[in-house]
VOBAMAR-606749 format. One record per residue (C-alpha): x, z, y; residue number from 1. Coordinates in Angstrom, 2 decimals, always signed. Layout:
BEGIN
+---------+---------+---------+------+
|      px |      pz |      py | rofi |
+---------+---------+---------+------+
|       X |       Z |       Y |  NUM |
...
+---------+---------+---------+------+
END
This chain:
BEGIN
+---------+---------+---------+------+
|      px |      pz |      py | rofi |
+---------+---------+---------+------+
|  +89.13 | +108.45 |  +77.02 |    1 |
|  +87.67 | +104.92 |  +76.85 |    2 |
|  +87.25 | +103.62 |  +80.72 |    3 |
|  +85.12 | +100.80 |  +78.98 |    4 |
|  +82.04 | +103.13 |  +78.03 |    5 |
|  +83.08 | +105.31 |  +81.63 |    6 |
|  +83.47 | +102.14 |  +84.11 |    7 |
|  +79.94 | +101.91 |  +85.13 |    8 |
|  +80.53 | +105.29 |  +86.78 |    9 |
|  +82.86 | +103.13 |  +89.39 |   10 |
|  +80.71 | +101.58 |  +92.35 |   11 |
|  +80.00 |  +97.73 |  +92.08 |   12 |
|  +80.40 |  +97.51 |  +95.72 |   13 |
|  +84.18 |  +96.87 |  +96.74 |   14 |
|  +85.60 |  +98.93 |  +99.43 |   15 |
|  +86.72 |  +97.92 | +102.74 |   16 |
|  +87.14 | +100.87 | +105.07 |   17 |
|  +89.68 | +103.89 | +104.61 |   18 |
|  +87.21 | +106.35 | +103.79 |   19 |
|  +85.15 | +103.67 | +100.92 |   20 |
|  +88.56 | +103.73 |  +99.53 |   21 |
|  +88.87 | +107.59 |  +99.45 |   22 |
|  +85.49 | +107.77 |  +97.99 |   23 |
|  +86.77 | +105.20 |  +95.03 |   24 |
|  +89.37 | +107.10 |  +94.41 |   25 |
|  +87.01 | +110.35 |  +94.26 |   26 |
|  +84.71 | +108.45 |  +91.83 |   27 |
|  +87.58 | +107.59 |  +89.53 |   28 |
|  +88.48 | +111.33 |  +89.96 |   29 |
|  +84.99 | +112.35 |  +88.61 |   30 |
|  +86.10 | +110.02 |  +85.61 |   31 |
|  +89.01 | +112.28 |  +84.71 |   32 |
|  +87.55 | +115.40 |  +85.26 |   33 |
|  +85.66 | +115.00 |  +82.29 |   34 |
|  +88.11 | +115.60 |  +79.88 |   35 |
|  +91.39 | +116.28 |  +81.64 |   36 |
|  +92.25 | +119.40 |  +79.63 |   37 |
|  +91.72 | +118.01 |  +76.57 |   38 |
|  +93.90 | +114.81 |  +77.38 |   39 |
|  +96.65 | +116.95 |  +78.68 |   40 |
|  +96.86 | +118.93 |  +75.82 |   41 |
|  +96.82 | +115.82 |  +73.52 |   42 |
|  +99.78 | +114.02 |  +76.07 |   43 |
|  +98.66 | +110.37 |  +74.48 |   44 |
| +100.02 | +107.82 |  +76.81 |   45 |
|  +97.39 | +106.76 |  +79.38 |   46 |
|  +96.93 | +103.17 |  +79.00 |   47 |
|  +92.90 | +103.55 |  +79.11 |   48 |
|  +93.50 | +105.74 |  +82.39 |   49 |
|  +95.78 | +103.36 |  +84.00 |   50 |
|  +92.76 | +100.37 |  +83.06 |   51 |
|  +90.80 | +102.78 |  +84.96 |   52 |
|  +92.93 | +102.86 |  +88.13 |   53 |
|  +93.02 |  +98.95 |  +87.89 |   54 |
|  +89.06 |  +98.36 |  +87.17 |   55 |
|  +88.60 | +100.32 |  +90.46 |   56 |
|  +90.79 |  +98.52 |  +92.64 |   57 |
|  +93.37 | +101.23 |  +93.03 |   58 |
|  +96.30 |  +99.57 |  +92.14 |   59 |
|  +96.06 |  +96.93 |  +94.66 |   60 |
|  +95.23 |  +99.67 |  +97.31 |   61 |
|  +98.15 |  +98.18 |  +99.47 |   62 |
|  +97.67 |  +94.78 |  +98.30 |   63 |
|  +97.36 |  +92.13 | +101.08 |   64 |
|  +93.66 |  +91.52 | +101.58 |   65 |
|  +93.71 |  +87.76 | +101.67 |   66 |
|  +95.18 |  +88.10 |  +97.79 |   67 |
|  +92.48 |  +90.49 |  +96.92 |   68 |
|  +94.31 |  +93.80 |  +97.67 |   69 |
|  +92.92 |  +96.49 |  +99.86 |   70 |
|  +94.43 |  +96.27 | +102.94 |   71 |
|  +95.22 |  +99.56 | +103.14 |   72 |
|  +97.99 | +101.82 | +104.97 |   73 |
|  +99.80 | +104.89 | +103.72 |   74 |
|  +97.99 | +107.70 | +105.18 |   75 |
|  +94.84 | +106.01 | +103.15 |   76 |
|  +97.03 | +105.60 |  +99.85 |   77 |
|  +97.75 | +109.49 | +100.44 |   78 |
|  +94.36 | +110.45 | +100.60 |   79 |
|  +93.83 | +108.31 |  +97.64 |   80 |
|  +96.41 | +109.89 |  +95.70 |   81 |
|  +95.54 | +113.52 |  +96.50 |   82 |
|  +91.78 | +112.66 |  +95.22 |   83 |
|  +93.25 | +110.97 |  +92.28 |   84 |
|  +95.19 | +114.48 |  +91.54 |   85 |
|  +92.24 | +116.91 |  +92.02 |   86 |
|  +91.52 | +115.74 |  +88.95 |   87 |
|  +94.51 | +114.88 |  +87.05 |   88 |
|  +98.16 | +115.58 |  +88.41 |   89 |
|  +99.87 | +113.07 |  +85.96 |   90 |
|  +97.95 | +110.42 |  +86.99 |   91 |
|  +98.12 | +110.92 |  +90.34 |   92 |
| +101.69 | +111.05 |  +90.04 |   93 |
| +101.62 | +107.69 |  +88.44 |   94 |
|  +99.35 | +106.01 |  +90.49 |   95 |
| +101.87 | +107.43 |  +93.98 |   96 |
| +104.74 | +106.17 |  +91.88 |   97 |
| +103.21 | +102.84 |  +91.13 |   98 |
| +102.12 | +102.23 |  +95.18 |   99 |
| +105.47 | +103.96 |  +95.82 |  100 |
| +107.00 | +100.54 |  +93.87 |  101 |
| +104.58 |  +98.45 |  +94.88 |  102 |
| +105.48 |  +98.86 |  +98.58 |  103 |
| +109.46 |  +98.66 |  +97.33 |  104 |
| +109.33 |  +95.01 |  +98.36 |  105 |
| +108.63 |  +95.72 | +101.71 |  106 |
| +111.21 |  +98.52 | +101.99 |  107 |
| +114.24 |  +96.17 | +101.22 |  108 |
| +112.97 |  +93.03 | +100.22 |  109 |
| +113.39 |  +89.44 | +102.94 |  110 |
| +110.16 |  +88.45 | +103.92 |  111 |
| +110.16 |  +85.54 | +101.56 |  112 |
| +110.25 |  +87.67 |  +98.94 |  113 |
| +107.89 |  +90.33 | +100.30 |  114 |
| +105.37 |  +87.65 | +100.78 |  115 |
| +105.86 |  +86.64 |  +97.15 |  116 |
| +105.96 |  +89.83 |  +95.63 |  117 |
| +103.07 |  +91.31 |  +97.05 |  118 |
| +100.59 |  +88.03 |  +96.24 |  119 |
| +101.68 |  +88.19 |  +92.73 |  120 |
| +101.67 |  +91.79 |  +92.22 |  121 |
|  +98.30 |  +91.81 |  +93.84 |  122 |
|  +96.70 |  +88.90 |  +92.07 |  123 |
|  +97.91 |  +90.10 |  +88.84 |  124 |
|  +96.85 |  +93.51 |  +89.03 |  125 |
| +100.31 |  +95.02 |  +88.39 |  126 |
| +100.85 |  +98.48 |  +87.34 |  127 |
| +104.73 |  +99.06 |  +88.67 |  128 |
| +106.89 | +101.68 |  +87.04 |  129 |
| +110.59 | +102.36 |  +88.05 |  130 |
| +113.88 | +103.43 |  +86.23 |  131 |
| +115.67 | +104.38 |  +89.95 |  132 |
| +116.63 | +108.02 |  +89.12 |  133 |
| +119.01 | +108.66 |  +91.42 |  134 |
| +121.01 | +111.72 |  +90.20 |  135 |
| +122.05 | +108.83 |  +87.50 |  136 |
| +125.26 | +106.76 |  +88.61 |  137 |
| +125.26 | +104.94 |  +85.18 |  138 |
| +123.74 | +101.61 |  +85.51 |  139 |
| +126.03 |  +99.18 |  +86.72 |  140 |
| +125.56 |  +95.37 |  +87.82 |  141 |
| +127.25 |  +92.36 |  +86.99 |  142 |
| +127.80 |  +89.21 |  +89.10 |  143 |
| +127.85 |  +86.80 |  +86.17 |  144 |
| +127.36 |  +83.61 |  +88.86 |  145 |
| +123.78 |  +82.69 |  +89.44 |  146 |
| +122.50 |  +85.69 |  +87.36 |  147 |
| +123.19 |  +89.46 |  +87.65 |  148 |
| +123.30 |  +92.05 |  +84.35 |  149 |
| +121.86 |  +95.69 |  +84.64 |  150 |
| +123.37 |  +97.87 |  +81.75 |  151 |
| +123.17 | +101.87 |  +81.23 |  152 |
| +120.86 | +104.54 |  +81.33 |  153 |
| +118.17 | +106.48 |  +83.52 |  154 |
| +117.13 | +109.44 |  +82.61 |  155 |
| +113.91 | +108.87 |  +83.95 |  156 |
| +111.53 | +106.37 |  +84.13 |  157 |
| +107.78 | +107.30 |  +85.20 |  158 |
| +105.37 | +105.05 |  +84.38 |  159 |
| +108.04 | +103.13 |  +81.39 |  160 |
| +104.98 | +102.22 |  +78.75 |  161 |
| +101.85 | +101.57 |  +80.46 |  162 |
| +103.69 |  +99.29 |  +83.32 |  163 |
| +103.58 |  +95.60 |  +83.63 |  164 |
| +106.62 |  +95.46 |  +85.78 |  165 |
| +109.57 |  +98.11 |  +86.13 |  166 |
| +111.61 |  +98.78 |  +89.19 |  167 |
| +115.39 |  +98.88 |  +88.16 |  168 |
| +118.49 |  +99.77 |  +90.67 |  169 |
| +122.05 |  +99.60 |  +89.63 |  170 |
| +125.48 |  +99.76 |  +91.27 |  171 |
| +126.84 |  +96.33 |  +91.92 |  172 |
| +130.65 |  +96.66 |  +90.10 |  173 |
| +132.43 |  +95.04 |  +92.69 |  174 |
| +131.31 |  +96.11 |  +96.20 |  175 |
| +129.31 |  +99.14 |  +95.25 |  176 |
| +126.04 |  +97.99 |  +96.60 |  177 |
| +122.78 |  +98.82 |  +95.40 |  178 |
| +120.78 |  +96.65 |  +93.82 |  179 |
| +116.70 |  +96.67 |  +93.20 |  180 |
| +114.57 |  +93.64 |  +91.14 |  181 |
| +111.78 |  +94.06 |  +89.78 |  182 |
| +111.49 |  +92.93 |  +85.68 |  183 |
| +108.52 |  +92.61 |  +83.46 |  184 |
| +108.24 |  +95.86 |  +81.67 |  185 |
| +108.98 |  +93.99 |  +78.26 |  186 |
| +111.96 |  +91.82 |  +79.46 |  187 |
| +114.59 |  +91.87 |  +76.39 |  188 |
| +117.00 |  +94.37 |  +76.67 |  189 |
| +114.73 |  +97.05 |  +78.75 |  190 |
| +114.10 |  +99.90 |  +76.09 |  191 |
| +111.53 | +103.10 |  +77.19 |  192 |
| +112.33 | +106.16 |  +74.78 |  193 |
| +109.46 | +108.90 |  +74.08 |  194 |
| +111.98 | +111.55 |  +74.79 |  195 |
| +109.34 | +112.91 |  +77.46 |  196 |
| +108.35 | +116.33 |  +76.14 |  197 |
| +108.01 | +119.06 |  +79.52 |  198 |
| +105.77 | +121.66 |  +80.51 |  199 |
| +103.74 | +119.54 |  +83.11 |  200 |
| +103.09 | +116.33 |  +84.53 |  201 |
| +102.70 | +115.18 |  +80.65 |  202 |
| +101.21 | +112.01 |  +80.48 |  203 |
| +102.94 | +110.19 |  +83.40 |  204 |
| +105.44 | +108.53 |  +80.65 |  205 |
| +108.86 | +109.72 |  +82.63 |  206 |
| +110.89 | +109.56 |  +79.34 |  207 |
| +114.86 | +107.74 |  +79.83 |  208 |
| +115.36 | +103.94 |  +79.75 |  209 |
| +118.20 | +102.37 |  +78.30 |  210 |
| +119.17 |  +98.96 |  +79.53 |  211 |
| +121.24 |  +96.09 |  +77.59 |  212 |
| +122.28 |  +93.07 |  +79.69 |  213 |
| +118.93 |  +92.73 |  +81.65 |  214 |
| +119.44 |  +89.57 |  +83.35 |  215 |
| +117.89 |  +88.19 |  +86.20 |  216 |
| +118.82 |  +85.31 |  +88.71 |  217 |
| +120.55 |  +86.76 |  +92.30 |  218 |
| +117.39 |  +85.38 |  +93.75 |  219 |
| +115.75 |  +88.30 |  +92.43 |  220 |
| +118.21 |  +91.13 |  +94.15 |  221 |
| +115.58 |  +92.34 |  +96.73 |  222 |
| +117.02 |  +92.04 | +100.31 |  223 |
| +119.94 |  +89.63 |  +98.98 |  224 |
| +121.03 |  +86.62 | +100.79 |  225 |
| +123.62 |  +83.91 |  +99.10 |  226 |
| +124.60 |  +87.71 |  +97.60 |  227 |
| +125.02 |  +89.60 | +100.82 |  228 |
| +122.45 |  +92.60 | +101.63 |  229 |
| +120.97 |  +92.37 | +104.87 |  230 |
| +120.38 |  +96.01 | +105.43 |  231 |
| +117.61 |  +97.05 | +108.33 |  232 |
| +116.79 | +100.82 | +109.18 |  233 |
| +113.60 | +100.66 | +107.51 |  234 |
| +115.65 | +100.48 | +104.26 |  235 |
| +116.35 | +104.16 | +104.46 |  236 |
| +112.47 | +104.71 | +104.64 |  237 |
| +112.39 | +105.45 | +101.05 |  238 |
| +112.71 | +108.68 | +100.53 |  239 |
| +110.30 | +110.18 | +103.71 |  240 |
| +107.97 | +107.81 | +101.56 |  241 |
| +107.53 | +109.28 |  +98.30 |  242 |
| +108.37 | +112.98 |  +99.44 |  243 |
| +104.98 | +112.33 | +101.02 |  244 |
| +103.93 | +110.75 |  +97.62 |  245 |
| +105.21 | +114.12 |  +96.19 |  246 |
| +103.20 | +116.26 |  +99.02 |  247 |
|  +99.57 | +114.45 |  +98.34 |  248 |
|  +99.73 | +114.87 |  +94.74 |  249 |
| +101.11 | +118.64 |  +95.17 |  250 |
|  +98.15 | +119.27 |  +97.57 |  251 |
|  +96.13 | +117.41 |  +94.97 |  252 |
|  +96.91 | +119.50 |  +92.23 |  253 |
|  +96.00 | +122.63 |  +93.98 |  254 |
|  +92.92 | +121.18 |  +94.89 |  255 |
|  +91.68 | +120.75 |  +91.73 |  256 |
|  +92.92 | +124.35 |  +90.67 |  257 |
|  +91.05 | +125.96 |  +93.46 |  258 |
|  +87.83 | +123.69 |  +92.55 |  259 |
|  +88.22 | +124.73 |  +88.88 |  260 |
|  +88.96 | +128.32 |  +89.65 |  261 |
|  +85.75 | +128.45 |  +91.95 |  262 |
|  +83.72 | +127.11 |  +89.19 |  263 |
|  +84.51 | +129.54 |  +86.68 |  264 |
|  +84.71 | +132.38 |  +88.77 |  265 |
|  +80.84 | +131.61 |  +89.92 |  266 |
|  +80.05 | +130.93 |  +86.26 |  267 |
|  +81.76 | +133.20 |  +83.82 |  268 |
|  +83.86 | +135.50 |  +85.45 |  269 |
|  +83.07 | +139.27 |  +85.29 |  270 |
|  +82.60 | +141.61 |  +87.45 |  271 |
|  +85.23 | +144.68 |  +87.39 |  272 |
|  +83.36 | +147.72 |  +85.62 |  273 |
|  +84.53 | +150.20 |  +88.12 |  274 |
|  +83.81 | +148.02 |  +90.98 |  275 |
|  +80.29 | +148.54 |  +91.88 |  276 |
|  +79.26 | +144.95 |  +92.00 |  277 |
|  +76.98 | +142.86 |  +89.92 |  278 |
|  +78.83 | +139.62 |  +90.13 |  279 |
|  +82.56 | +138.65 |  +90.49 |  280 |
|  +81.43 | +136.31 |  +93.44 |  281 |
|  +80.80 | +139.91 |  +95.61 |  282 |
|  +84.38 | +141.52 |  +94.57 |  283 |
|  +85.98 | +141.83 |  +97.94 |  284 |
|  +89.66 | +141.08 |  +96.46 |  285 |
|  +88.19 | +138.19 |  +94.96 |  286 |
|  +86.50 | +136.92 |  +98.31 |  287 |
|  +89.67 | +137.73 | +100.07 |  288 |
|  +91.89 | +135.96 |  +97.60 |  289 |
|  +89.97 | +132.73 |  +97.71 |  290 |
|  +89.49 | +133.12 | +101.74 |  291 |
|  +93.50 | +133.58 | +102.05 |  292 |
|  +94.51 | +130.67 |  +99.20 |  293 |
|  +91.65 | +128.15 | +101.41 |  294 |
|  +93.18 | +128.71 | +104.30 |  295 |
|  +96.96 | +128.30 | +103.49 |  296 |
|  +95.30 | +124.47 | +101.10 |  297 |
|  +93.57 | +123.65 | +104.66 |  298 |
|  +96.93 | +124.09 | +106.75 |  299 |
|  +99.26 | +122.47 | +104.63 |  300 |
|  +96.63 | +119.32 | +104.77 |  301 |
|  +96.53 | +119.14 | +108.02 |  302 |
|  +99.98 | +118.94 | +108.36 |  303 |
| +100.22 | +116.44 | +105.92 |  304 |
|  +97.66 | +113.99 | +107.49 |  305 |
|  +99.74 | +114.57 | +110.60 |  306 |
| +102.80 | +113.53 | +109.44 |  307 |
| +101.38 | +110.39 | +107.07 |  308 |
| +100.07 | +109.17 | +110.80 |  309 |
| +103.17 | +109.94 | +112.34 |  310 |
| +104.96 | +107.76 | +109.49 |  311 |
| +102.60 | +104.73 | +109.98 |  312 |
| +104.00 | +104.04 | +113.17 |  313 |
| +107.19 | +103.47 | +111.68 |  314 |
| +106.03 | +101.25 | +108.92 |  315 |
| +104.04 |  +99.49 | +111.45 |  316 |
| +107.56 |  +98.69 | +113.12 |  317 |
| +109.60 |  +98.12 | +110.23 |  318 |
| +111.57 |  +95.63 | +111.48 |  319 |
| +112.57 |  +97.93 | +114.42 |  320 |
| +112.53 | +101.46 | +113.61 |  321 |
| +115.31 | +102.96 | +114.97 |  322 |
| +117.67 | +105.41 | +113.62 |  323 |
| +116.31 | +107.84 | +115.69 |  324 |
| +112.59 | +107.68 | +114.64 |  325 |
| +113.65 | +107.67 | +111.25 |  326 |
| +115.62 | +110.90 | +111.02 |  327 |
| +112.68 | +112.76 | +113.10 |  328 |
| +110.23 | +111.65 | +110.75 |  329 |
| +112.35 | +112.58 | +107.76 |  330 |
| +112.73 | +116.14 | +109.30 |  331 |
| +108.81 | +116.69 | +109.66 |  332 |
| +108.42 | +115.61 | +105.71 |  333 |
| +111.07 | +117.68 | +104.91 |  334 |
| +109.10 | +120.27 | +106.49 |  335 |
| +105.79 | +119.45 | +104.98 |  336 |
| +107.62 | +119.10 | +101.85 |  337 |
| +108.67 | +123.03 | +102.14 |  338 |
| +105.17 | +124.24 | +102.62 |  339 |
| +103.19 | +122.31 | +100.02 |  340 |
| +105.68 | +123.35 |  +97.58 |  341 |
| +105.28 | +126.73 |  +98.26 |  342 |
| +101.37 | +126.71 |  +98.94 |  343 |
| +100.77 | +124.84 |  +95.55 |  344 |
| +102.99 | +126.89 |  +93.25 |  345 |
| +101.01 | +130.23 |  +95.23 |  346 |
|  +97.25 | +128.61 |  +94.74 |  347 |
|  +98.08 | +127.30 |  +91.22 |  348 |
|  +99.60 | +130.72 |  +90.24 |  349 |
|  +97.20 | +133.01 |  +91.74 |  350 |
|  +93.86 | +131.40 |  +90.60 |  351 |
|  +94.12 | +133.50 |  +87.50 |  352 |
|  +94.01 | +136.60 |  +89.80 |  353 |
|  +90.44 | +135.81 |  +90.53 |  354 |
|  +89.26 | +134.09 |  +87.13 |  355 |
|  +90.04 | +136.73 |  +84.89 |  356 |
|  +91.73 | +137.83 |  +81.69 |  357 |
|  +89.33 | +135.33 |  +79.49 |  358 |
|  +90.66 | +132.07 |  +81.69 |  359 |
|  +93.54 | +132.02 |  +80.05 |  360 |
|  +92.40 | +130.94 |  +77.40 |  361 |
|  +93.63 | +127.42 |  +75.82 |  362 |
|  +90.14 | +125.83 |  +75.93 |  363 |
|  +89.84 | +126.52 |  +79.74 |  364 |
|  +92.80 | +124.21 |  +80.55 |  365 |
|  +93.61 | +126.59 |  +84.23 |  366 |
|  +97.26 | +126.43 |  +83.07 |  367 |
|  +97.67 | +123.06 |  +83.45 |  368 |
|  +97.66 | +122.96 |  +87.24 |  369 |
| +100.77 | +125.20 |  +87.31 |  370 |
| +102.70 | +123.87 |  +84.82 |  371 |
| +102.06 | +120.56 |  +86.44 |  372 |
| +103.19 | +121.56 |  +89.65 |  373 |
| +106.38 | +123.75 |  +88.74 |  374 |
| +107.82 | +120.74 |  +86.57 |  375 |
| +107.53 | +118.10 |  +89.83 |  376 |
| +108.46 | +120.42 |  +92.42 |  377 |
| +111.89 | +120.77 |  +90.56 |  378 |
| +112.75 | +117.15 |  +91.56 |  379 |
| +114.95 | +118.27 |  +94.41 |  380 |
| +115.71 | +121.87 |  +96.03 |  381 |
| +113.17 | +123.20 |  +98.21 |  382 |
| +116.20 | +125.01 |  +99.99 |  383 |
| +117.57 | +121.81 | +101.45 |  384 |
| +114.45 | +121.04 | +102.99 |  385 |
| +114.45 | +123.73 | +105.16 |  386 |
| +118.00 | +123.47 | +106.15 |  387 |
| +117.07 | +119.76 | +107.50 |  388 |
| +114.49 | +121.36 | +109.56 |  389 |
| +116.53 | +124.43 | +110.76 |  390 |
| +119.45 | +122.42 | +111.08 |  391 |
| +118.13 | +119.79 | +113.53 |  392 |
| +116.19 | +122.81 | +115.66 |  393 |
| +119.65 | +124.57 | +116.24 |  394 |
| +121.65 | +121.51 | +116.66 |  395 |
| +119.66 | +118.76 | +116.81 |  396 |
| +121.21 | +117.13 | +113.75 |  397 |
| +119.51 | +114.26 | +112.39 |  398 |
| +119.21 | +114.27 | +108.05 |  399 |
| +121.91 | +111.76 | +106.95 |  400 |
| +119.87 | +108.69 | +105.17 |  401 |
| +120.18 | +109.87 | +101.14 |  402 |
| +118.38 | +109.19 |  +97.85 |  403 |
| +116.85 | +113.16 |  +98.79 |  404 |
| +117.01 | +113.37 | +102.94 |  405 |
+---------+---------+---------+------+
END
């Protein structure tokens, strides 16, 4: 795609309000629509779509407004994400990721350095991607005096070739700590490998990093003072955060599956011969089928906009949120989690029920939805999401802060 001959398309007028913002992102959705099934299939990596997402003012969504940004809060940058995803579930994955890493600073940087940060990454437009798999232990970091050294592997890294800046974490060698800084993309020593070749999700470039002796100066180590964390509740906030970022662009996929399916199905489907009906649109299964799979979309959304409002309060008091708030929060994503997992993988799945043999066909594209879905909601067990709601309504245990509760 070339956003160049597309941009245009984007409103001149900048947003200001929540819902202008949802309707950008629904414009740059239109974008992608076009040709989404044809990009997918040719999995080229997406620096004209990411252009797109910063031509429209997406990127800096939660940019401070005085710097240019939007303004905005999380359950906005949900919304936004979901719309981006109707469209085109890799790059709504990217663009959660990138706000995901974006918002980083805030999670466990000093103020000083969330101040700085967030004008810099705002006034320079820049598209964040992150090597912070956490089921990898391998990166480790070195005090070498008034630098630090990240060396190892992720096997992961969404975003890796079409960033500007990359989120890395390693394991401090000595005490064990964490440690998060954020490195231009192309610093020496950072190297992104197209090993990325799955079923889904395939142009969010999530191939493995390898890093050599990226240095950086301690004053970099996000939350670091004189080389002491300062650790604060609201550094646990993480993962609540993008398991919501996992929900909207979930919800978003099956959005856009439903939409497609309801197309088709009013344009090209057939009737069943033995049916008695002229058109596909008067099958009752097929009525019944879309009736049941709109329902179960609308209820999952509603309890996803819940929670996203519940979660702002916290983020609103992120210097205070207690231990408390947090684990009740994380229990209600956790639960939200569970269902839009289940509804998307059901709506994505069944769509071909009421499209028809002929839909399957490569040209249509339906498959895509699916397979995008079933590779992301692989990221962590389902299983354990549930047990963090059933175990804190029989005991009232609170999820233990994680990198997946």
């Amino acid at each position: 795609m070339s956003t160049s001959s597309l941009r245009p398309a984007l409103s001149e007028i900048t947003p200001s309000t929540p819902q202008e913002w949802i309707q950008r992102a629904a414009e740059v959705a239109a974008i992608l629509a076009v040709d989404a099934a044809e990009r997918d299939r040719a999995g080229a990596t997406p620096y004209d779509e990411v252009q797109l997402l910063k031509d429209s003012g997406l990127v800096t969504l939660l940019g401070p407004a005085e710097h240019g940004g939007g303004g905005q809060t999380w359950p906005t940058a949900y919304q936004v994400i979901r719309t981006v995803a109707t469209a085109d579930g890799s790059i709504g994955q990217l663009l959660g990721y990138h706000l995901l890493w974006f918002w980083a600073a805030r999670l466990v940087g000093t103020k000083e350095q969330i101040a700085a940060v967030e004008e810099q990454a705002t006034t320079a437009k820049w598209f964040f991607g992150g090597a912070v798999n956490p089921r990898d232990a391998d990166v480790v970091v070195t005090d070498e005096g008034d630098t630090i050294s990240f060396s190892g592997r992720k096997s992961f890294s969404t975003g890796s070739k079409v960033s500007d800046v990359t989120v890395l974490e390693g394991t401090l060698l000595d005490s064990g700590n964490h440690v998060f800084v954020i490195v231009p993309s192309d610093i020496e020593g950072l190297t992104f490998h197209d090993d990325w070749d799955n079923i889904g999700q395939r142009l969010t470039e999530s191939g493995s990093v390898s890093l050599n002796h990226v240095r950086v100066g301690w004053d970099q180590a996000a939350g670091f003072v004189g080389k002491t964390f300062q650790p604060r509740v609201y550094n646990t906030l993480n993962v609540p955060t993008i398991q919501l970022v996992f929900v909207n662009f979930y919800l978003g996929i099956a959005r856009g599956a439903l939409e497609t399916a309801i197309t088709y199905t009013r344009e090209k489907s057939r009737s069943w011969l033995h049916g008695g009906h002229a058109s596909a649109v008067d099958e009752p299964a097929v009525i019944d089928a879309y009736g049941d799979l709109q329902s179960k979309l609308w209820a999952v959304e509603a309890l996803a906009d819940a929670v996203a409002l519940e979660g702002q309060v916290i983020h609103e008091n992120a210097w205070e949120v207690t231990e408390q708030q947090r684990g009740e929060h994380e229990v209600r994503v956790a639960a939200v989690k569970a269902r839009a997992t289940e509804v998307a993988l059901e709506v994505t799945s069944r769509i071909f029920e009421v499209t028809g043999a002929r839909s399957t066909a490569t040209i249509e594209g339906l498959d895509r939805f699916w397979r995008n879905v079933r590779t992301h909601t692989l990221h962590d067990p389902v299983a354990y999401k549930r047990r963090e709601v059933g175990r804190h309504l029989l005991v009232g245990e609170l999820p233990e802060p994680t990198w997946y509760s």
